[in-house]
VOPAGU-2260 file (C-alpha; in pm, 1 decimal, decimal comma):
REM VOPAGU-2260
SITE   aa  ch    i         X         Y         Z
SITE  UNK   A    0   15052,1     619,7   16952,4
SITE  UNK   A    1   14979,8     784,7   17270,8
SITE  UNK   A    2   14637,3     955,3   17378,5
SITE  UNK   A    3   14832,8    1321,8   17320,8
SITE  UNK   A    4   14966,1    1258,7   17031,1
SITE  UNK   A    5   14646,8    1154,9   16872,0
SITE  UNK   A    6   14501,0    1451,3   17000,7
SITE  UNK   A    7   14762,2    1635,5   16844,5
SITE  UNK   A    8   14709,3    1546,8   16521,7
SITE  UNK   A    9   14385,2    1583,8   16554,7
SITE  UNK   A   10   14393,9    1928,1   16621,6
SITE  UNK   A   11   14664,0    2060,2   16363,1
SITE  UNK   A   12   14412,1    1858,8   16093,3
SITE  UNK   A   13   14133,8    2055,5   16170,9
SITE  UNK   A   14   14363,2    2388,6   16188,5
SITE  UNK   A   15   14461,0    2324,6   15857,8
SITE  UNK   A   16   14121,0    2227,2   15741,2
SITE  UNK   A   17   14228,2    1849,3   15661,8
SITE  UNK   A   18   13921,0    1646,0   15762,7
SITE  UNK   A   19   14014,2    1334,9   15591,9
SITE  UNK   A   20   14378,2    1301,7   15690,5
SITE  UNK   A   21   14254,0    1351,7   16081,1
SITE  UNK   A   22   14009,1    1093,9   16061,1
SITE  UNK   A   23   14223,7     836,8   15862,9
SITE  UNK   A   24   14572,8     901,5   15988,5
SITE  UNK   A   25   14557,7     627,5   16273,2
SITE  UNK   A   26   14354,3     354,9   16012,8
SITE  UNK   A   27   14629,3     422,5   15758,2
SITE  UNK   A   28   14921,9     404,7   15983,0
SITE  UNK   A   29   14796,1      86,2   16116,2
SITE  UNK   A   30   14801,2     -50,6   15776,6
SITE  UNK   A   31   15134,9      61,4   15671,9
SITE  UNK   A   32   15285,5    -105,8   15982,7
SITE  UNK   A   33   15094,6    -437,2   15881,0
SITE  UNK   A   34   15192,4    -376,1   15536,8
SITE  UNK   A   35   15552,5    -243,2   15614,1
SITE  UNK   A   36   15506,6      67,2   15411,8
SITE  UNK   A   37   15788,2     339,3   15370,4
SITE  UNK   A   38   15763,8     664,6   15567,7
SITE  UNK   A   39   15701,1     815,2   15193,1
SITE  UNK   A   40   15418,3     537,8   15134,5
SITE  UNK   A   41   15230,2     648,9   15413,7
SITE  UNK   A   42   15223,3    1012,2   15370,2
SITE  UNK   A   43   15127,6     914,2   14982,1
SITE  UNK   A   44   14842,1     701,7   15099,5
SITE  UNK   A   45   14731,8    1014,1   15373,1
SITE  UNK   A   46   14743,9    1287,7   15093,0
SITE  UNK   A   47   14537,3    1048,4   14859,1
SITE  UNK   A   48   14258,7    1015,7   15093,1
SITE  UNK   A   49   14260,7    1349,8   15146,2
SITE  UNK   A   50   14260,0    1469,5   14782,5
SITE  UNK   A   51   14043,5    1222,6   14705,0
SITE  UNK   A   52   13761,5    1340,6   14953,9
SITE  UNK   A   53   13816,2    1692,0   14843,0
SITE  UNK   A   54   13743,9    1598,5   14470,8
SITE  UNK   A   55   13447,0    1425,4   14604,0
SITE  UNK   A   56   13312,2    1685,1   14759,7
SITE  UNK   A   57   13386,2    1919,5   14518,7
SITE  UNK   A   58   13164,3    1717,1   14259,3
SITE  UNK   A   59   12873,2    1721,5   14543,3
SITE  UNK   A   60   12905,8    2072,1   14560,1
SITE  UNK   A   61   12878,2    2144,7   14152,3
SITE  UNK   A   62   12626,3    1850,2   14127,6
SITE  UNK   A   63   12394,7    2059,4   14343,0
SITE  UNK   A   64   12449,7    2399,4   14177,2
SITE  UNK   A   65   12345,9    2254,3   13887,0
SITE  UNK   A   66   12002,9    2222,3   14000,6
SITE  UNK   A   67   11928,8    1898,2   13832,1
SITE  UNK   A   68   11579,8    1778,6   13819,4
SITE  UNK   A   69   11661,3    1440,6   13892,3
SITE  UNK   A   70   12002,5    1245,0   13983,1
SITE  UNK   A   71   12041,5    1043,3   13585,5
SITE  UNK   A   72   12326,1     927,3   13442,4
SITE  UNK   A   73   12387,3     815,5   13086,5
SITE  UNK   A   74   12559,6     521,9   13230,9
SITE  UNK   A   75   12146,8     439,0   13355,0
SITE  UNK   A   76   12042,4     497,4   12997,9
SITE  UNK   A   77   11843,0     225,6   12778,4
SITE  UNK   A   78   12102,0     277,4   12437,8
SITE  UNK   A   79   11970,3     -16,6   12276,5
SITE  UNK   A   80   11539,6      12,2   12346,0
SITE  UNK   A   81   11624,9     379,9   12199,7
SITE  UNK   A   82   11779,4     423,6   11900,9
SITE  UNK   A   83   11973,3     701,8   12014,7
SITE  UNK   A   84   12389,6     679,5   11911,5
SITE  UNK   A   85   12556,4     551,9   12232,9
SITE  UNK   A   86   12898,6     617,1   12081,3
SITE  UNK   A   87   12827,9     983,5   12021,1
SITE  UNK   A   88   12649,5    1040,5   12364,6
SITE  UNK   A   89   12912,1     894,5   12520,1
SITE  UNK   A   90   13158,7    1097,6   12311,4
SITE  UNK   A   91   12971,0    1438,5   12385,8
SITE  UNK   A   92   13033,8    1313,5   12776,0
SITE  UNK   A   93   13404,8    1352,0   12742,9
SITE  UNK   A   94   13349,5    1706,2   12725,0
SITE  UNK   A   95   13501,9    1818,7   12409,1
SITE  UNK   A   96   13178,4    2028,9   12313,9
SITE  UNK   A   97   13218,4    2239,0   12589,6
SITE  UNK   A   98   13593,2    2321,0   12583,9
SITE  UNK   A   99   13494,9    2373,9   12198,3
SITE  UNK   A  100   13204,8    2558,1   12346,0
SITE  UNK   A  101   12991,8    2429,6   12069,8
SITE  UNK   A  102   12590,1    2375,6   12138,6
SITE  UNK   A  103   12424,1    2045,8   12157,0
SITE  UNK   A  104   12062,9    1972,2   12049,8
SITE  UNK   A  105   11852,2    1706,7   12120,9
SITE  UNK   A  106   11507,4    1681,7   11948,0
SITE  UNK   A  107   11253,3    1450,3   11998,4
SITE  UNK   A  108   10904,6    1381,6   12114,8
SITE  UNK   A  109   10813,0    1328,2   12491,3
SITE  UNK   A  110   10917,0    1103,6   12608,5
SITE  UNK   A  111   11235,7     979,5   12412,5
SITE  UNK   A  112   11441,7    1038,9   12663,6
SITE  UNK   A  113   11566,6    1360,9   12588,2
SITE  UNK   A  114   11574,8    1533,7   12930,0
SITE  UNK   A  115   11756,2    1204,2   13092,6
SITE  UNK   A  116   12033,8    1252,5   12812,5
SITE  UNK   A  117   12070,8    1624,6   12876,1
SITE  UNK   A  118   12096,4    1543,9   13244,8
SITE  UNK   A  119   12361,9    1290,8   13193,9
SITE  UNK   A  120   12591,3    1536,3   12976,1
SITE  UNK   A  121   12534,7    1776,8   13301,4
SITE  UNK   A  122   12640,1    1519,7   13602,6
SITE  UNK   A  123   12937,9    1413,4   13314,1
SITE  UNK   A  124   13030,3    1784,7   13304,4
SITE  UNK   A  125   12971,6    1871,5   13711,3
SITE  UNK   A  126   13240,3    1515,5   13729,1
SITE  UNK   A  127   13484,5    1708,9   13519,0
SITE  UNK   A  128   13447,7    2002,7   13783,6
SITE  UNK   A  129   13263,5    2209,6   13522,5
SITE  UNK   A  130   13037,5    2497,0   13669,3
SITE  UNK   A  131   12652,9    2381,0   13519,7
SITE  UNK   A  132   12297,0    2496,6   13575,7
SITE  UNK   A  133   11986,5    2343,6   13487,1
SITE  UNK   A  134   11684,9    2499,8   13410,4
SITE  UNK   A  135   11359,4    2432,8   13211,0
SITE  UNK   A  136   11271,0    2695,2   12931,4
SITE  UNK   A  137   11001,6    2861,5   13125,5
SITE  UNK   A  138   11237,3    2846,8   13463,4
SITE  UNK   A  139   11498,7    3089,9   13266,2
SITE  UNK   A  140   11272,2    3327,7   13123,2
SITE  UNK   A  141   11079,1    3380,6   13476,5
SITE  UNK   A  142   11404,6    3397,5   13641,6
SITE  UNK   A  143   11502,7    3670,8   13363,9
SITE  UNK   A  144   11152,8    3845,5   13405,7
SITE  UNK   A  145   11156,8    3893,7   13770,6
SITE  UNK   A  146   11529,3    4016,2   13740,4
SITE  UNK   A  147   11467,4    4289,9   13483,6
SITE  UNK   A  148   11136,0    4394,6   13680,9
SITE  UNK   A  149   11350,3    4420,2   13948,8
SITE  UNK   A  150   11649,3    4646,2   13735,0
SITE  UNK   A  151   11839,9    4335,5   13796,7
SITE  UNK   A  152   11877,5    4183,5   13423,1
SITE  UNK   A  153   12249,0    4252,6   13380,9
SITE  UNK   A  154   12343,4    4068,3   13709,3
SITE  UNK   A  155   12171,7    3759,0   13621,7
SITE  UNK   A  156   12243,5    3760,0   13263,1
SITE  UNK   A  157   12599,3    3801,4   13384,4
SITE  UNK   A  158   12578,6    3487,6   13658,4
SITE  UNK   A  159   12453,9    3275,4   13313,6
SITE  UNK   A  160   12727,9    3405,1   13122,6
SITE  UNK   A  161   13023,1    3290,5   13420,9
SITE  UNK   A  162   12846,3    2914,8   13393,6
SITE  UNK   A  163   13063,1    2631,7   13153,1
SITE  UNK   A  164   12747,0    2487,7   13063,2
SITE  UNK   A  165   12410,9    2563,4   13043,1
SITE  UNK   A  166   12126,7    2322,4   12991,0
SITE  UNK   A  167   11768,2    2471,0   12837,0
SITE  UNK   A  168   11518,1    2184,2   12888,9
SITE  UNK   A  169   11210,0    2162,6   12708,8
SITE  UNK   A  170   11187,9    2463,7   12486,9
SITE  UNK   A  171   10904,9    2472,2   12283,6
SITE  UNK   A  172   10652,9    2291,5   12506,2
SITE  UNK   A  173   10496,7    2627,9   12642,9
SITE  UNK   A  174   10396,9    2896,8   12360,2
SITE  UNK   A  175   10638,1    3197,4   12442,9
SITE  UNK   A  176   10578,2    3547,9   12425,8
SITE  UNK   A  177   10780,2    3779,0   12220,9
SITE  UNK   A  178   10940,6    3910,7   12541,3
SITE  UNK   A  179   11006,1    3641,4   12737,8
SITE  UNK   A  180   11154,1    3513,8   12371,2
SITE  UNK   A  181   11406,7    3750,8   12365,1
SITE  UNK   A  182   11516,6    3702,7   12721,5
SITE  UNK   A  183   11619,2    3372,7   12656,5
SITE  UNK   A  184   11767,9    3455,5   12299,9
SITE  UNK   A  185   11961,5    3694,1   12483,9
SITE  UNK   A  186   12098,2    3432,5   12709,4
SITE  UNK   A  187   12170,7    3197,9   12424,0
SITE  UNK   A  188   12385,8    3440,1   12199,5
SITE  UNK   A  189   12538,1    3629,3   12515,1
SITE  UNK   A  190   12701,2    3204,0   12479,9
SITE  UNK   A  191   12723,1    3215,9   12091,8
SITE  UNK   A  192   13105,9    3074,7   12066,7
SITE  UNK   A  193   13222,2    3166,5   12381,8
SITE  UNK   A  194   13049,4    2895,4   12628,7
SITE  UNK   A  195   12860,1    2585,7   12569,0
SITE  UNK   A  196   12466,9    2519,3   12614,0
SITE  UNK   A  197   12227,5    2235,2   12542,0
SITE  UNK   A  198   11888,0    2259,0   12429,0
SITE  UNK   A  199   11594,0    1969,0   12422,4
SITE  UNK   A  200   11287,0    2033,4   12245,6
SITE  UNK   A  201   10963,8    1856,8   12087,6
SITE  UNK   A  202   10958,6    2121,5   11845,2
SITE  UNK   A  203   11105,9    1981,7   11420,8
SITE  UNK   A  204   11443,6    2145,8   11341,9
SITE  UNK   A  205   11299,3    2381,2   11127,3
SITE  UNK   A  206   11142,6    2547,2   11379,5
């Protein structure tokens, strides 16, 4: 391949935004030659790459609008030192819940694990190219407080709403005013059968 031509290519990659293929296109060709791939194999193995960096990007890109405390996976989690179902974790990670858009709760005292497992379900959900946010109980309502003070509380109820999953971490482990109660309800049933959230707290089921 001459010098030109390599420019080329080069150039109509980045004119139609296709990193990947212009920085694998040479690599890949020299393989098919060595492996004496079709014409067809090696524009299958180019568009790959290239949808497969795109996906992976994507992921990156949801994974940090989430706003995750902390990288976790339930793939890192200790099932067996915690008496906590594997199967059904692993189950809720296939994503049914959310399509569903049925809530999850996880109760249990600090340090069970309960904000790892919450986390996990998110990074499963961000894989599946589900929009998520993270946020800790107190995190919403001040977000929601500072919004209505400033007459903004029906755009940022709204940006919750657009979300595929929500995840309300620690709820219960800060007394909560009546107000800043509400503001949170109000996020909660604005999602009642429409969109999925999870919920961790220390507090008993009955309350």
């Amino acid at each position: 391949m001459s010098d030109l031509q390599d420019q080329a290519i080069r150039q109509h990659c980045k004119a139609l935004r296709m990193p990947t293929i212009g920085g694998q296109f040479s690599r890949l060709a020299e393989t098919a030659i060595r492996e004496k791939q079709s014409h067809l194999g090696y524009l299958e193995a180019l568009l790959a790459a290239e949808m497969e960096e795109r996906e992976s990007r994507a992921i990156t890109r949801l994974l940090h609008d989430a706003r995750l405390p902390r990288m976790k996976t339930l793939e890192a989690f200790e099932f067996d030192r915690s008496g906590v179902p594997a199967a059904q974790l692993r189950g809720l990670a296939e994503g049914e819940y959310i399509a569903k858009a049925e809530p999850v709760l996880l109760i249990g005292e600090a340090g069970t694990g309960k904000t790892h497992l919450a986390t996990g379900l998110c990074v499963a959900a961000c894989r599946q190219r589900r929009r998520v946010r993270f946020t800790t109980a107190t995190g919403l309502i001040n977000e929601l407080a500072e919004a209505a003070h400033a007459n903004q509380l029906s755009r940022a109820l709204g940006r919750w709403e657009r979300l595929d999953l929500i995840c309300i971490d620690e709820l219960g482990y800060v007394p909560l005013a009546e107000t800043a109660c509400e503001l949170m309800f109000q996020v909660i049933a604005d999602r009642a059968e429409k969109a999925a959230v999870i919920v961790t707290t220390n507090l008993p089921f009955s309350e």
